[in-house]
C-alpha positions in Angstrom: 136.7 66.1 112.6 137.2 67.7 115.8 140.7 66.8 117.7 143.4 68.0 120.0 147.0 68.9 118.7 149.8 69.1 120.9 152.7 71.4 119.9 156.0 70.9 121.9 155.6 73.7 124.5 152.3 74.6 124.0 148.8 74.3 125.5 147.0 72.0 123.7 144.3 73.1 121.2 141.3 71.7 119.8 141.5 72.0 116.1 139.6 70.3 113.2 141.3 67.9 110.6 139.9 66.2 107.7 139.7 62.1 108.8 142.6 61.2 106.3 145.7 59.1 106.8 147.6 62.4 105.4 145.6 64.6 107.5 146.9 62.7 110.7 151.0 62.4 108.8 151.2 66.3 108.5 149.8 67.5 111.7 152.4 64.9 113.0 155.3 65.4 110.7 155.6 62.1 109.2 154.5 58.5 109.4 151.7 57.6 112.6 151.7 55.2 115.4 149.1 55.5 118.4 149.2 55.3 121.9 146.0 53.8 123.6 144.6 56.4 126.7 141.6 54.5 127.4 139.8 52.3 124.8 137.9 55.5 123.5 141.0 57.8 122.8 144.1 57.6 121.1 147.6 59.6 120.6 148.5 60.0 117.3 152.2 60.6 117.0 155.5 60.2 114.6 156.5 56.5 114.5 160.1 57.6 114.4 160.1 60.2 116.6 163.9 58.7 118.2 165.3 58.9 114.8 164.2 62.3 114.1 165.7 63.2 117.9 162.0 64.8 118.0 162.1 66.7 121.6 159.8 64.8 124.3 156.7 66.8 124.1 154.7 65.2 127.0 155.0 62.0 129.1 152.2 60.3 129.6 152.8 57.4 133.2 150.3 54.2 133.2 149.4 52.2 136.2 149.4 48.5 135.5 146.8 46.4 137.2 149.9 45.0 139.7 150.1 48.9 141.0 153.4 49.5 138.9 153.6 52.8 137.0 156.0 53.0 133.7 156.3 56.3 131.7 155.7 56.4 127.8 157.2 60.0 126.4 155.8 61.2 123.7 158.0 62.5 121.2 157.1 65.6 119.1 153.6 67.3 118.2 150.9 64.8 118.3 147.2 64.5 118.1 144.3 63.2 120.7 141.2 62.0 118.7 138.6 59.5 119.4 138.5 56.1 118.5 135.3 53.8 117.5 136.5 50.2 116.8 139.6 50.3 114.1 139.0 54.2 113.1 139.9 57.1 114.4 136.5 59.7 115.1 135.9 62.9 116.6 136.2 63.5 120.2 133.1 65.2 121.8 133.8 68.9 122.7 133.0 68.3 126.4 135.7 65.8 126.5 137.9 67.3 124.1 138.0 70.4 126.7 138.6 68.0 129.8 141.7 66.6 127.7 142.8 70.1 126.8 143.0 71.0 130.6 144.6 67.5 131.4 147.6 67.7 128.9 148.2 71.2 129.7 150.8 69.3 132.0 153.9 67.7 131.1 153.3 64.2 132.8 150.0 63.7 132.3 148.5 60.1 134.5 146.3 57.8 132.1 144.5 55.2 133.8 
């Protein structure tokens, strides 16, 4: 399935990954969590990124609804793949290249 991977101090690249918990724990380096960027796509990154002292790879900054931003660093090489209910999917290649060109920055806004 098509996603994005994230290297620490790369550009992002749009690779293709079999849809397997395994898959998504090597391309990360160990056990998942997600991040939520919009109700269709997720980051898929090492749970214990802080324990591993995993360098911050990007850092993604939220607006709340009251106008507030907070920053969430991600920690490590992660992946950007779709989402369609509880499973992860493909992301479309159109959208897969807009997210390419949008995390080609280190703070990247979501929201």
């Amino acid at each position: 399935m098509r996603v994005i991977k994230v290297r620490t101090n790369y550009n992002p690249e749009i690779i293709n990954i079999d849809n397997t918990l395994e898959a998504f724990q090597q391309a990360v380096g160990g056990y998942i969590e997600t991040v939520n960027l919009n109700g269709d796509e997720l980051v898929v990154c090492n749970e214990d990124g802080i324990n591993l002292k995993l360098p911050i790879n990007r850092t993604l900054v939220f607006k709340t609804p009251a106008g507030n931003f907070y920053n969430v660093p991600i920690l490590g090489d992660f992946i950007i793949c779709g989402t369609d209910g509880e499973e992860f999917c493909e992301l479309e290649l159109d959208r897969a290249k807009e997210l390419c060109e949008q995390f080609k920055k280190n703070r990247v806004n979501v929201r």
